[in-house]
Each structure stands twice: as C-alpha cells, then as structure tokens.
C-alpha positions in Angstrom: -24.7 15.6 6.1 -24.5 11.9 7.0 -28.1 10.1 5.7 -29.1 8.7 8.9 -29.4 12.6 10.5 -31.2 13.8 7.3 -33.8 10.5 7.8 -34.5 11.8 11.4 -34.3 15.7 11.0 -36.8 15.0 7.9 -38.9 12.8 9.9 -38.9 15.7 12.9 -39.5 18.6 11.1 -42.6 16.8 8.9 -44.3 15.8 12.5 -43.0 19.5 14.0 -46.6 20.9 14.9 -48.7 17.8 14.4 -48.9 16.1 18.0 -52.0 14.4 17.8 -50.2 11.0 18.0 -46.4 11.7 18.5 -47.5 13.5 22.3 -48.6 11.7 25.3 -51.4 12.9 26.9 -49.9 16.3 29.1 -47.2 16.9 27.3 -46.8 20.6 25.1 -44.5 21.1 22.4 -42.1 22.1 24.0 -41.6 18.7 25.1 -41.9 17.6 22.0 -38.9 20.1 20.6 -36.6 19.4 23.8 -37.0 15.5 22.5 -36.4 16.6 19.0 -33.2 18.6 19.9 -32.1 15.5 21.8 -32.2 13.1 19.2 -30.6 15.2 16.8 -27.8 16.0 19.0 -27.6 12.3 19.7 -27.5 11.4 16.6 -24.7 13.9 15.8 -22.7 12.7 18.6 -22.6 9.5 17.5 -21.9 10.3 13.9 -18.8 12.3 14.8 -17.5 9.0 17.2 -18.4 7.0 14.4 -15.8 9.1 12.1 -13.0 9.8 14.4 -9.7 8.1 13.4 -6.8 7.9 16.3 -3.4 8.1 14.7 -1.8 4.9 16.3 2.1 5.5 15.2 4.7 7.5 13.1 4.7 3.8 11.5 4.4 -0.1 12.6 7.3 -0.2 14.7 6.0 3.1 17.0 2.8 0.9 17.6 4.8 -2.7 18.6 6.3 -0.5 20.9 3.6 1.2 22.5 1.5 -1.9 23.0 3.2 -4.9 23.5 0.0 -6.9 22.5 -0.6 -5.2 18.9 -1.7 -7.5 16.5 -1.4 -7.8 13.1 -3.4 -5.5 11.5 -5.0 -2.2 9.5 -3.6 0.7 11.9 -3.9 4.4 11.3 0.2 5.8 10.8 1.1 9.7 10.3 4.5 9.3 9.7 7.2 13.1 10.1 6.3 15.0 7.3 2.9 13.5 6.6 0.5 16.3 5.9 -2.5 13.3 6.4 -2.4 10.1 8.1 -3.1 6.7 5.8 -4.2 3.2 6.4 -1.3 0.3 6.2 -1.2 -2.7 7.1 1.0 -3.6 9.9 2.8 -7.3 10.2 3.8 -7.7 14.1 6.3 -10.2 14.5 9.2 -11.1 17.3 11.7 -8.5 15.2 8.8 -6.0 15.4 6.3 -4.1 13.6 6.9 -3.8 10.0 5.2 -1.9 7.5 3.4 -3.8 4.6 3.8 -1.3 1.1 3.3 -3.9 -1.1 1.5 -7.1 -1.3 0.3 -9.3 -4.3 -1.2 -13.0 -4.2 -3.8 -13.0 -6.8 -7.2 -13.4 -4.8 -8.6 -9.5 -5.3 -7.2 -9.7 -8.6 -5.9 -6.1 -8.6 -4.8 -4.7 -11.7 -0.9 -3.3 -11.4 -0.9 -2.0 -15.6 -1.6 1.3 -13.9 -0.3 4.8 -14.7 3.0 7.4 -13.0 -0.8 8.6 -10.8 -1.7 5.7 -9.4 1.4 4.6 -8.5 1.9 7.7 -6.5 -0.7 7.9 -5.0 -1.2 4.2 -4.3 -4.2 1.9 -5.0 -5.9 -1.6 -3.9 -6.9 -2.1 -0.3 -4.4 -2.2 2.3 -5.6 -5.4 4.3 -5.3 -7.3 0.6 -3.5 -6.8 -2.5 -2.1 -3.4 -2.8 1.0 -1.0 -3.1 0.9 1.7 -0.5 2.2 4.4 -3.3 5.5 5.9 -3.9 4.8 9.2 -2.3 3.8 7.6 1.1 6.8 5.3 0.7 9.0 8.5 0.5 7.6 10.0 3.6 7.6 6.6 5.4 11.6 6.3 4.7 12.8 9.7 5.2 11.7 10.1 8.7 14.7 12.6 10.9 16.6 10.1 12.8 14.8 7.4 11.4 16.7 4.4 9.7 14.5 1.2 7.4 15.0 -2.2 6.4 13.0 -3.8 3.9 12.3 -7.0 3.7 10.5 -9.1 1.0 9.0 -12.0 1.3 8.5 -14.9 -1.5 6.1 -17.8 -2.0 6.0 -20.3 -4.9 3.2 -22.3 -6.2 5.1 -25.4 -4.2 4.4 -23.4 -1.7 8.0 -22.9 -0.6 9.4 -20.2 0.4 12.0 -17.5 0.7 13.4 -13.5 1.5 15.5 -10.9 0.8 16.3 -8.2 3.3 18.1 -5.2 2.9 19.6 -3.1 6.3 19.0 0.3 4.7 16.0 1.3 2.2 14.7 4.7 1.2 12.3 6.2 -1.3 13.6 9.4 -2.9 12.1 12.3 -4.0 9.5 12.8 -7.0 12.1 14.9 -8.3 14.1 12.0 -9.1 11.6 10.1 -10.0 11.3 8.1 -6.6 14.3 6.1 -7.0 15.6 3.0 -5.0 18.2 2.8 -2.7 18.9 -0.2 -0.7 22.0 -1.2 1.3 23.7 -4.6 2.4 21.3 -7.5 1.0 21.0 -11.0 3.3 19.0 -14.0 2.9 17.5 -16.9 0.9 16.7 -15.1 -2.2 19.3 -14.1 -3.7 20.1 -10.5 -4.3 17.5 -9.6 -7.2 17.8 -5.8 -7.1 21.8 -6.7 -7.8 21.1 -9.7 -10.5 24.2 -11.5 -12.1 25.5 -8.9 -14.2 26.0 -5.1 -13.7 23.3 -4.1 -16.5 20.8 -5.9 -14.4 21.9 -3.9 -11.3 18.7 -1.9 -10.1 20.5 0.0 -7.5 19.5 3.7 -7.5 17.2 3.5 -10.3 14.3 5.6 -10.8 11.1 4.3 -11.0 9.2 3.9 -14.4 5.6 3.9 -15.3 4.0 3.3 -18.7 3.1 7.0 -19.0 6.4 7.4 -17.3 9.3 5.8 -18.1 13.2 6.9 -16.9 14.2 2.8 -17.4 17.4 3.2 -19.5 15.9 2.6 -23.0 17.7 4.8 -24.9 16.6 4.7 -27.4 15.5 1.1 -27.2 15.9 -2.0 -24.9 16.9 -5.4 -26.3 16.0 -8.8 -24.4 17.5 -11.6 -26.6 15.7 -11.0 -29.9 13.6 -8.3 -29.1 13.5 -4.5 -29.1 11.0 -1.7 -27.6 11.1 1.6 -26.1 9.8 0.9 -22.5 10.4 -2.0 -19.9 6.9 -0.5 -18.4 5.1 -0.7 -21.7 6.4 -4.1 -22.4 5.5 -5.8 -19.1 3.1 -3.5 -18.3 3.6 -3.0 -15.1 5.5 0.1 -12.8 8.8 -0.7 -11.3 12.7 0.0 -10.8 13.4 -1.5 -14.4 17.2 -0.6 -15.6 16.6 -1.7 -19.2 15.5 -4.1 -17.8 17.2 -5.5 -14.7 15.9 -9.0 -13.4 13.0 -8.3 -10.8 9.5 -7.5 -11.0 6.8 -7.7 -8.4 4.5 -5.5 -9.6 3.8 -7.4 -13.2 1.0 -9.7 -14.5 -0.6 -12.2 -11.9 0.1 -15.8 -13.7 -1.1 -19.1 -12.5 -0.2 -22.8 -13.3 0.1 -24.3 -15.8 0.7 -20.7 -17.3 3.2 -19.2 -15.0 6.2 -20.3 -16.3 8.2 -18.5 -19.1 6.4 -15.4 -19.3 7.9 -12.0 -19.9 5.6 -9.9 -17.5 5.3 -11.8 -14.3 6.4 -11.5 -10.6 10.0 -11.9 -11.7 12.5 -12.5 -8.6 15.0 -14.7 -11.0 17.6 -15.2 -8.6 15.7 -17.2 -7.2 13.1 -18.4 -9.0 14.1 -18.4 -12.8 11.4 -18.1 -15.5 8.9 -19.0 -12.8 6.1 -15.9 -11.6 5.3 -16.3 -7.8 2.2 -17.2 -6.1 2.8 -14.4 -3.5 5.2 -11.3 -2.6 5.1 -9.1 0.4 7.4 -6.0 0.5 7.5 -4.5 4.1 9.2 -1.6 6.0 10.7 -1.2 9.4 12.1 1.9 10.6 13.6 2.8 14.1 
C-alpha cells in the first residue's frame, strides 16, 4: 500500500469514534464515515492515475508516426513479443524516431565492467548513460515484418564528430549468445565492426561478458606482446570482441590527458586510432 493512503487511513481510523473536534456542530458519524470513505477513495484514485503507464509505440518510429510533434524523449515502447513494456529513450529527427540502446559520455559515470546478467537485462538510466540490454535489443530487432538500421554516433574530445550506419541490424537469440548481425555499412566512420583485416571482422560474433566469454580465445588471445584468456576480462568490459576485433564502446570511460593509448577504452579505431571517445550513441530504427 502506497504511504500516503496508510498516513490518511491511520489518521482516520485513530479519530474513528472521537468527534469532539473533527465534527461540526450537527453533524453524526455517519457524516463523518461518508467523508472518511471519500478521502480514501480519493486518495486511491489518484494513486492508481499516478501509476498508470500508456504504452506509446511498438518502438520510436511507431510514436514519430503517430504524433507528428513527438519530441525527443523517455517514451513507454512494448515492442511484438514483449511480454512487458520498458523505458527507452527515443531521438526524433527528420529521418524519424530512433531508438537509443546504448549511450556513454562519462557524466553519470556508469560502470560497464558488469556481468552476462546485467548485460541482459540492461542497466543505467535510459535518459543518460546506459545500454538498454541484450534481451530487449533482441525483441526490439526481431519484430514480424519489421526491418532496423543502426546507427552510431561518435564524438571526440575536439569535439568533432562522426557515424557509422548500417541498413540491416538484428540481435539474435540467447541461445547464440546474442550475436551481431549487421548489413551494408555507410558513413564517416569507417566500418569498425569490419576493421582492416578479417580477424578483426566482428560480423556475426557472439557477444562476450567477463563471466561469459564466446570471444575466440582459444585457448588464448595475443595483442602484440601479450596473451590472456578473455578480451572481456582484459578490457573489462561486454561486447562483440572476435579475439579481439577493433571496436569497443562499452569499455573504460577515459579523459584527457589519459585517453590516448589505452587498451580498454571506447575503441572505434577506424576512425579514431588509439584515441577513447568523449561520447557514443548506438540507436535503432525499425519500420
């Protein structure tokens, strides 16, 4: 029971049979319980209002095309196969309404060394730093009928900028490990998911935790010099590694002078080499 209603029924029911101050002058108790029952019920109205949530869209683009005024926002999705509708936050631009799953820029300080859990289920909060989770990013991309492009947007400490967008973009199953497909890439960023060379490709990988990995390291990963057993575990952070591949968004938050050369940082070398970024935003369309 919500606080507020326990305040007032506790305050009733302690005053329920003495009237010597709480009744006007001609008024019974029954009065006085008819009021009682009305500010209760009041009171219950309002905390039922106060908790209803209105599903706004199957996703961003649903609610830039039902209101042609949306703004840019926190909105309440239930994508197909959602068994409970969650909180993203929806960019609304002149291409449409895209759905943010993953945003870093340092100010909330949000740790991403998390477990295979909590990147499931998701963490942060959804109008800040975050990442929407892998299992709402599978629903959100396997939608009947439904096709997504994700793009991914890049800031540096200059302050410049840059994307990458890819026409097609799905989330597989848990079964698989939640593994990354995207299609034809275009833009300023260069393809990082690709890289240079085909044992940086991340295409189709499966994504790896600390707790979790499935990054290719078998048995161990070399980066010049050195060995270990887990891309996760060495740059602490969940991603799409293929022992290792070239991007990262998800690793350490670094800031000048100490952002440059580091081995877990937000890592989109192609381009951006050696350098972590000040910002990244991964987002979602779908029609």
């Amino acid at each position: 029971m919500r606080d507020d209603l326990r305040m007032w029924l506790s305050f009733l029911q302690s005053y329920n049979g003495q009237s010597c101050w709480l009744l006007e002058e001609g008024e019974s108790m029954a009065d006085y319980r008819l009021l009682s029952c009305i500010l209760v019920m009041t009171l219950c109205f309002q905390g039922f209002q106060s908790q209803k949530q209105v599903i706004q869209g199957r996703e961003c683009s649903c609610i830039c095309q039902k209101d042609k005024k949306a703004a840019s926002g926190v909105y309440l999705i239930k994508p197909d196969g959602a068994k409970a509708p969650f909180q993203v936050y929806c960019e609304i631009t002149k291409s449409g309404g895209w759905t943010r799953i993953q945003f870093r820029n340092g100010l909330d300080g949000i740790n991403f060394d998390r477990t295979w859990s909590s990147y499931e289920q998701g963490f942060g909060n959804v109008s800040g730093e975050h990442w929407l989770g892998l299992k709402n990013m599978n629903i959100l991309t396997n939608q009947k009928n439904r096709r997504c492009k994700l793009r991914i947007n890049l800031q540096d400490f200059s302050n410049a900028t840059a994307y990458a967008q890819y026409d097609t973009f799905n989330i597989g199953p848990n079964s698989a490990f939640y593994p990354l497909t995207v299609g034809k890439y275009s833009g300023t960023a260069g393809d990082g998911f690709k890289g240079t060379l085909a044992s940086e490709n991340q295409y189709g990988r499966a994504f790896s935790s600390q707790d979790s990995p499935h990054d290719g390291c078998t048995p161990k990963c070399r980066v010049d010099d050195m060995l270990f057993k887990s891309c996760s575990q060495k740059v602490q952070s969940g991603w799409w590694f293929n022992a290792c591949g070239l991007t990262n968004l998800n690793g350490k938050y670094y800031t000048p002078p100490n952002h440059l050369y580091q081995m877990s940082f937000l890592s989109w070398p192609t381009w951006r080499l050696y350098e972590s970024l000040k910002s990244t935003t991964m987002s979602v369309i779908c029609n």
